[in-house]
N, C-alpha and C positions, 0 to 999 in steps of 0.2 A: 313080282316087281311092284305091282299095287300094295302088297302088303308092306314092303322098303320104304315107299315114297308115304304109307299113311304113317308109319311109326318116325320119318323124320318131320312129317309135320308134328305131329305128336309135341312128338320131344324138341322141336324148334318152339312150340305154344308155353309148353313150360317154361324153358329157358327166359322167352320175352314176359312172360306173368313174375318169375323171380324179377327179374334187371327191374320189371316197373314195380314191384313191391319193395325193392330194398331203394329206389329211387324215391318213393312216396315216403319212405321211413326216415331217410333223410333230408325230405323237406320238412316231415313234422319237426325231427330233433333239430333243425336250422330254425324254422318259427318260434319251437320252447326257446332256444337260447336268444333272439332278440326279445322274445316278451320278457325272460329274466332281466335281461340287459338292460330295459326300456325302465324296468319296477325297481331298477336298483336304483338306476339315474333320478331318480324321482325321488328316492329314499334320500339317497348322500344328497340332492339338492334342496329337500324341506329340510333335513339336518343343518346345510350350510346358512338358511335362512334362517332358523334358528339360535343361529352361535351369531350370525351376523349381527340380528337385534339385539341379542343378550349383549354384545360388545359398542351398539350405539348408546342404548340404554346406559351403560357403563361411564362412558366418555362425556356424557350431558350432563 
């Protein structure tokens, strides 16, 4: 009986180490995608600043 009860700990410890490894693995890929997110909005908006002046500059 001792021997049932260690191998379901056992194997309950794995189980909880996976769920919290593929949990952490989806919070990294959740962070990468707002840091991409964050460096895009930054890109298309020095881009829009730039078409902005190019088009002041234009009209003066």
């Amino acid at each position: 009986m001792d021997f049932t009860l260690l191998e379901l700990l056992k194997n309950s410890l794995v189980l909880i180490n996976k769920t919290a490894s593929i949990a952490r693995f989806h919070k990294i890929e959740t962070d990468g995608e707002l840091i991409f997110q964050q460096f895009y909005s930054k890109v298309c908006f020095k881009t829009f600043l730039k078409k902005l002046k190019m088009n002041i500059n234009l009209t003066i």
